[in-house]
C-alpha positions in Angstrom: -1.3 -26.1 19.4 -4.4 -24.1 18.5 -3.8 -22.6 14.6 -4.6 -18.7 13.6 -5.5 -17.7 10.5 -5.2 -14.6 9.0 -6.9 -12.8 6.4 -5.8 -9.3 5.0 -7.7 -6.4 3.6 -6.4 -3.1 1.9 -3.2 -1.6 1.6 0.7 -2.6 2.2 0.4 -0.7 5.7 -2.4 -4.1 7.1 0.4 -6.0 5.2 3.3 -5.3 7.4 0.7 -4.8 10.4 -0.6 -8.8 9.7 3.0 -9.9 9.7 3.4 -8.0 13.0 0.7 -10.0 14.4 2.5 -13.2 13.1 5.4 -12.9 14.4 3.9 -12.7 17.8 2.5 -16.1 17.7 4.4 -17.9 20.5 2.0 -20.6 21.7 -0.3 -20.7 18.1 0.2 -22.5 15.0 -0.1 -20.2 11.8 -2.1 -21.9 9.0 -2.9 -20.9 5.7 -6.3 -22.9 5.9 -8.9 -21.0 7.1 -11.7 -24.1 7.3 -9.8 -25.4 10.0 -8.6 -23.1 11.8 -9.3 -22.5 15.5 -8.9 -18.3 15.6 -9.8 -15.9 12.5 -7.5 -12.6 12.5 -9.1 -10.8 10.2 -7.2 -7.4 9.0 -9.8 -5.0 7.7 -9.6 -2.1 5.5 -12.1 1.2 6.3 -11.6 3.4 3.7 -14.4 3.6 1.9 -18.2 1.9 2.8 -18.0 -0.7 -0.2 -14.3 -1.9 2.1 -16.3 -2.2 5.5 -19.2 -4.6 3.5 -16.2 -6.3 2.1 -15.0 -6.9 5.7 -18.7 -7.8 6.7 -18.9 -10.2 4.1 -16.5 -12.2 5.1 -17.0 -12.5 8.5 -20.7 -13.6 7.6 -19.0 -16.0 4.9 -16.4 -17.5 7.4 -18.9 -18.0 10.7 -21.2 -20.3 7.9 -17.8 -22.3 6.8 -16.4 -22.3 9.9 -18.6 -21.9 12.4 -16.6 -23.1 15.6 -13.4 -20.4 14.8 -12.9 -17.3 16.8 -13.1 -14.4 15.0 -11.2 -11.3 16.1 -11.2 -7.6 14.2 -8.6 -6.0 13.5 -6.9 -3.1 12.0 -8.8 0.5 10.6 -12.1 -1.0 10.5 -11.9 -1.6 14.4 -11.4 1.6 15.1 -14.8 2.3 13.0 -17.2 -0.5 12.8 -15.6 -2.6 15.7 -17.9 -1.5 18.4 -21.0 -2.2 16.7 -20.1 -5.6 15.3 -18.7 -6.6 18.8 -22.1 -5.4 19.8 -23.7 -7.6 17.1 -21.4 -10.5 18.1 -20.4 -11.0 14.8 -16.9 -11.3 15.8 -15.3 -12.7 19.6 -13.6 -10.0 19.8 -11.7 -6.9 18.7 -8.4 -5.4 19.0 -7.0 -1.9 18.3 -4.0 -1.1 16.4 -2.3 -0.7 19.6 -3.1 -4.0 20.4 -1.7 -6.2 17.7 1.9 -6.5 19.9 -0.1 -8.1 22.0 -1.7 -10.9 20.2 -0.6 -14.0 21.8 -2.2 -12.7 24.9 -5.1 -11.6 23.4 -5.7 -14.8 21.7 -6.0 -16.4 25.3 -9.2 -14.8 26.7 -12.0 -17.3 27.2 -14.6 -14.9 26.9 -15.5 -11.9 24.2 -13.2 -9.2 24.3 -12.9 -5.3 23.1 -9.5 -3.7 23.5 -9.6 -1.1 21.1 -6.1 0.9 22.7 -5.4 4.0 21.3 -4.0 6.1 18.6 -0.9 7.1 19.8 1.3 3.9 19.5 4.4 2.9 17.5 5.1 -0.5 17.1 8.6 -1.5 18.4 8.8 -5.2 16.8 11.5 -6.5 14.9 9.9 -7.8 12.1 12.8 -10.7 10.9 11.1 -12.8 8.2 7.8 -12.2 5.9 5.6 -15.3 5.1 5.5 -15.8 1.5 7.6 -13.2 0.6 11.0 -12.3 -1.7 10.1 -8.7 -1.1 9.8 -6.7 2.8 7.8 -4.4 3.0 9.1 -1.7 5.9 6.8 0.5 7.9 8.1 3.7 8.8 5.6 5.6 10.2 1.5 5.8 11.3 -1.4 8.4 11.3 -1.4 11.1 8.5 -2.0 14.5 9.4 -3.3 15.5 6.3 -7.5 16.5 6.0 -8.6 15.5 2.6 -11.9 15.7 2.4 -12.3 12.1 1.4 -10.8 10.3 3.8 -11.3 8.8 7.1 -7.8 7.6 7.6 -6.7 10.1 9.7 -9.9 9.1 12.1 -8.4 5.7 13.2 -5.2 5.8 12.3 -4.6 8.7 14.1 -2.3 11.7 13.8 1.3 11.6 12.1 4.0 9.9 13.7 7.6 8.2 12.6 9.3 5.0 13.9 12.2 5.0 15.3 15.1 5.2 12.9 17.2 2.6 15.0 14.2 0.3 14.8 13.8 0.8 11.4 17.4 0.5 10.6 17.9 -2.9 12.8 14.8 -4.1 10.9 16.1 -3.8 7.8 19.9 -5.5 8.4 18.0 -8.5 9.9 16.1 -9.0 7.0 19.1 -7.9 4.7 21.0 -10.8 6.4 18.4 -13.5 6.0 18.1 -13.0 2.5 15.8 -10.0 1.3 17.1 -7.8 -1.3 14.2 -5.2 -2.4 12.5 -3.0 0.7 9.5 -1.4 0.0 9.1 1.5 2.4 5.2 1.8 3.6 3.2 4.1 6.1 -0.3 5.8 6.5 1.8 9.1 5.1 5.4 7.6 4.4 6.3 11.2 3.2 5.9 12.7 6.4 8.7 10.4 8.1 11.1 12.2 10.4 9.4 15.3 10.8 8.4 14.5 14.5 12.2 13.8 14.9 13.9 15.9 13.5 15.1 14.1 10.3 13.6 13.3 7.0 13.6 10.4 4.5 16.0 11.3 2.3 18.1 10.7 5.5 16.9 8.1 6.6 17.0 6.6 2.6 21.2 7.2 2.7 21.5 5.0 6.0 19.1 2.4 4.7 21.3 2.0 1.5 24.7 1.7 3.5 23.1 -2.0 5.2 25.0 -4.4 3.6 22.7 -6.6 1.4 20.2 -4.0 0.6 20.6 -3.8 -3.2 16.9 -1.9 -4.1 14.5 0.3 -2.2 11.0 1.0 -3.1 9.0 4.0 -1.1 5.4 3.3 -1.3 3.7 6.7 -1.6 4.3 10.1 -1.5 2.8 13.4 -1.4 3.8 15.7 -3.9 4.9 18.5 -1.1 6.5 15.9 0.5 9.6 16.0 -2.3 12.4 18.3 -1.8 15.5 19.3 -2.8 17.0 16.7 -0.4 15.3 13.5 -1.8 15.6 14.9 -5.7 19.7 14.6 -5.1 19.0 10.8 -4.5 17.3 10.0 -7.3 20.5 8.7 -9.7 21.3 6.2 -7.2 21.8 2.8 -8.0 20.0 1.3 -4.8 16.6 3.8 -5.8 13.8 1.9 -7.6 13.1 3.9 -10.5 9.7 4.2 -10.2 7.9 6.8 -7.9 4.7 6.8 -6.7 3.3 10.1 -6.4 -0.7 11.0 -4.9 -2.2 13.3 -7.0 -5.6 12.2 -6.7 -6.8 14.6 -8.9 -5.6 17.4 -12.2 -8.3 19.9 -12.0 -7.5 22.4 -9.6 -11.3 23.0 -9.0 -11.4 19.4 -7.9 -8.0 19.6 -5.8 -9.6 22.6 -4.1 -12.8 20.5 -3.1 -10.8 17.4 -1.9 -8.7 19.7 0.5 -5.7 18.9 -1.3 -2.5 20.7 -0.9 -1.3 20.4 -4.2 -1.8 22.2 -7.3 -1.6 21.0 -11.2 1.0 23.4 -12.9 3.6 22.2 -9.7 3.0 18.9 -10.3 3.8 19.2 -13.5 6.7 20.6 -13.3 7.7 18.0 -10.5 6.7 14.9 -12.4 8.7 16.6 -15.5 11.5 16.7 -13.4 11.6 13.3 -12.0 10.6 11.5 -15.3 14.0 13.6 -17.4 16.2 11.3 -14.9 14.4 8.1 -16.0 11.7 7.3 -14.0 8.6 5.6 -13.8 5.9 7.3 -12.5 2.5 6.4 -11.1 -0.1 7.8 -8.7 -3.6 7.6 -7.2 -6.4 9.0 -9.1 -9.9 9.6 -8.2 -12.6 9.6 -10.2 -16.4 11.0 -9.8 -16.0 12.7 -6.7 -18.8 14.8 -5.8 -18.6 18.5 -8.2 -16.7 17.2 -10.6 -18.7 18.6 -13.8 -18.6 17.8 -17.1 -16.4 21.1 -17.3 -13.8 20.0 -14.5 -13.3 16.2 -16.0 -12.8 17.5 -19.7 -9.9 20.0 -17.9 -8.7 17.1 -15.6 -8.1 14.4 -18.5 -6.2 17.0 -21.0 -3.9 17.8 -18.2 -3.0 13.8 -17.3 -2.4 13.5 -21.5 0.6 16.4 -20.4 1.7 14.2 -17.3 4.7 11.9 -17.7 2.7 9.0 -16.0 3.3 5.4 -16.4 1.0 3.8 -13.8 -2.2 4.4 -12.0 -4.6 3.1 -9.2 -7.6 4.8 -10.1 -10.5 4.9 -7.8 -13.9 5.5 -8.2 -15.6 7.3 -5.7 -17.0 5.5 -3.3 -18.8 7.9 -0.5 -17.3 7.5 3.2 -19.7 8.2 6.8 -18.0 10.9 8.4 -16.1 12.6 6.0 -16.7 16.1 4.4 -16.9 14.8 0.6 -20.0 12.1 1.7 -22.0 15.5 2.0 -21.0 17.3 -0.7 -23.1 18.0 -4.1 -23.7 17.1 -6.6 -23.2 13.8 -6.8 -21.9 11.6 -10.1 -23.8 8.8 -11.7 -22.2 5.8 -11.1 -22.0 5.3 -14.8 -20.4 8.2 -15.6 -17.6 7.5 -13.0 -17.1 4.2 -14.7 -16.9 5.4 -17.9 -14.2 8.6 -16.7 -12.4 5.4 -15.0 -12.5 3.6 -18.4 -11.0 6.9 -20.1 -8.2 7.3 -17.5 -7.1 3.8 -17.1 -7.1 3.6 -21.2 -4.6 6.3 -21.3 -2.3 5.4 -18.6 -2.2 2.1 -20.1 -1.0 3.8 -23.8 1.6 5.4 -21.4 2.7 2.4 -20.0 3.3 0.6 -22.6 5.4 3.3 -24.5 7.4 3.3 -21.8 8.0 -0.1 -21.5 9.2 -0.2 -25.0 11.4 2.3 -24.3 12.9 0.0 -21.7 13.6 -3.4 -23.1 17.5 -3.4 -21.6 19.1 -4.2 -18.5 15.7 -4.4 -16.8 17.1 -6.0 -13.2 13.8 -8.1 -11.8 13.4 -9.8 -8.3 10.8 -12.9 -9.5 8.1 -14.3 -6.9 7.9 -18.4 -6.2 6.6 -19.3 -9.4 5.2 -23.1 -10.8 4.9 -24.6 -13.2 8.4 -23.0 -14.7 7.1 -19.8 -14.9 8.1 -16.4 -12.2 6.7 -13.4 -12.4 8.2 -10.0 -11.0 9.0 -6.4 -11.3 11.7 -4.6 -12.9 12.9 -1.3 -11.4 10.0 0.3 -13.4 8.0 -1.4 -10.8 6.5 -3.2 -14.3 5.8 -6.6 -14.0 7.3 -9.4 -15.9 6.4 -12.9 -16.8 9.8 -15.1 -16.7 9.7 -18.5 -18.3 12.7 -20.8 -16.9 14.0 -24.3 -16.8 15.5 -23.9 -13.6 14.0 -22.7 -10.0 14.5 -19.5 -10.7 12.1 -18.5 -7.0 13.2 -15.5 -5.2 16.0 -14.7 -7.7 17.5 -11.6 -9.1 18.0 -11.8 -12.7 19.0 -9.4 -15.5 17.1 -8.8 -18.6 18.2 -7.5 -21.8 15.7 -10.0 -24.2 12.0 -8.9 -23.3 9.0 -9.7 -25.3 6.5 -5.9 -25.1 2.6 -6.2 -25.8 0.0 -4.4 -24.7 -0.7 -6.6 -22.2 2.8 -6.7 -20.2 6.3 -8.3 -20.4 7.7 -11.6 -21.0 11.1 -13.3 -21.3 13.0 -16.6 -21.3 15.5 -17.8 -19.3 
């Protein structure tokens, strides 16, 4: 048999989307070596332009080592770059996200190919096992029908749309019966679930948590509007990660205003206020040095995350996008002052962090990774990661915690 090799880019959405593609491989070997390999599936990410040279770079880098492979696009940056790099014939061919169901098909024209599909589409596989994994990762729902300035996302991932709960649902007691514990809910806009049918997480959250065998969930990302009344009631339940991860993007409301945002500081405040007095961890996305954002707006923006109960952050510096409003916009930032407001942020959140995780030494309940060389790593319900020294194979295990060694630089036990 031929052998297919994939390679991801970006975020935990391409992740379930390249497992997708594997499990269609009826008539192809998957391999995990790429200089051998007779097809390339790369996964690429689109979000900002230094992600599409990323994507480029590799493709450049993998025709040198491996000249005779196949290489086929897929994913965001199809939808974006696809056309003109088919053009190029950098790549054999390119698929659309509509298109990744169809993979062993695909894989079987003999000459260059373009399929790009549509926007519309909701996968219907039955995703049953995840390659290399302890954790699933569940997707929910595609598109976003947000318009933040920003971001292209909505461009080729198209509009807002859920999965079908009974998909979802069957998805999860499969995997629940071969062995996976944590579920990590994931989407374009996981927040928006259910609105196209009627229904909403929260709901959808209870029914997850009655599969037998599902013992933690994990919800990727949400919006801040996106939290109501009905998914606060959930949060002292045993089967919740506690740890949230909540987009801000930004805590000046000048800036929020430019970015199209529909959120505002002083409510998400008092949300994250809320959510961290029942125990929670609390992270979000942060961008920094977008286009406006003064000298005036920063030093209002970095007193106000010192007030936020935050424990985690993927900060961003902003990285200009074709086609979207904010790649326009003036003025620009310096790169080097974006780095050094990254620096500030990240130093913070990281002081945070690591009160926190002093605060919670005890009964800290972590699902470790395949480990070597007698030493796991995982994360607690904090979503804080853990370095687990062990005698014993200890891969894919849940373990309790109650002896954990805090530093600055993370968490360690012995088992």
């Amino acid at each position: 048999m031929q052998k297919v090799y994939f390679k991801t880019f970006g975020c935990r959405t391409n992740q379930f989307d390249t497992q997708v593609m594997m499990s269609k491989l009826k008539d192809y070997t998957l391999t995990d070596d790429e200089l051998h390999s007779d097809y390339i599936v790369v996964n690429s990410c689109t979000v900002t332009n230094g992600a599409d040279s990323s994507v480029r770079n590799y493709i450049s880098s993998i025709k040198r080592k491996n000249p005779n492979a196949k290489v086929i696009l897929a994913g965001c940056g199809s939808h974006s770059k696809g056309e003109s790099l088919f053009e190029d014939k950098k790549v054999f061919g390119v698929i659309g996200h509509s298109e990744k169901e169809n993979l062993n098909t695909v894989l079987k024209n003999k000459n260059p190919f373009y399929q790009i599909g549509d926007l519309e589409h909701i996968d219907s596989t039955i995703v049953e096992e995840f390659v290399g994994k302890s954790r699933a990762f569940i997707k929910i729902q595609e598109g976003c029908d947000f318009a933040c300035s920003y971001c292209i996302i909505p461009q080729v991932r198209g509009k807002a749309r859920s999965h079908k709960e009974e998909t979802i649902l069957e998805q999860i007691s499969k995997l629940a019966s071969n062995g996976f514990g944590e579920f990590i809910l994931t989407g374009t806009n996981v927040g928006s679930y259910g609105r196209d049918h009627n229904t909403s997480m929260a709901k959808l959250l209870k029914k997850m948590s009655m599969i037998r065998g599902v013992r933690r969930i994990r919800i990727g990302s949400l919006e801040p509007i996106q939290i109501d009344d009905e998914f606060l009631e959930l949060l002292d339940e045993p089967w919740m990660a506690k740890q949230l991860h909540i987009a801000l993007q930004h805590t000046s409301d000048k800036m929020l205003k430019l970015m199209n945002r529909r959120n505002t500081f002083q409510t998400d405040l008092d949300l994250f206020h809320k959510i961290a007095s029942k125990g929670y961890a609390l992270g979000t996305d942060y961008i920094v040095g977008h286009p406006g954002e003064d000298d005036k707006a920063w030093a209002e923006a970095i007193s106000r995350v010192k007030e936020l109960p935050l424990t985690h952050v993927h900060a961003f510096s902003y990285s200009k996008r074709d086609n979207t409003a904010s790649a326009i916009m003036k003025p620009e930032i310096r790169g080097n002052i974006a780095k050094e407001r990254h620096r500030e942020l990240t130093a913070i959140i990281k002081a945070k962090n690591y009160t926190f995780r002093r605060e919670h030494t005890q009964n800290l309940e972590v699902l470790l990774e395949n480990g070597k060389n007698n030493i796991f790593y995982g994360f607690d319900q904090y979503f804080n990661k853990i370095e687990v020294k062990s005698n014993e194979d200890l891969s894919s295990n849940w373990v309790l915690i109650n002896d954990v060694e805090v530093s600055n630089e993370g968490n360690k036990a012995k088992l």
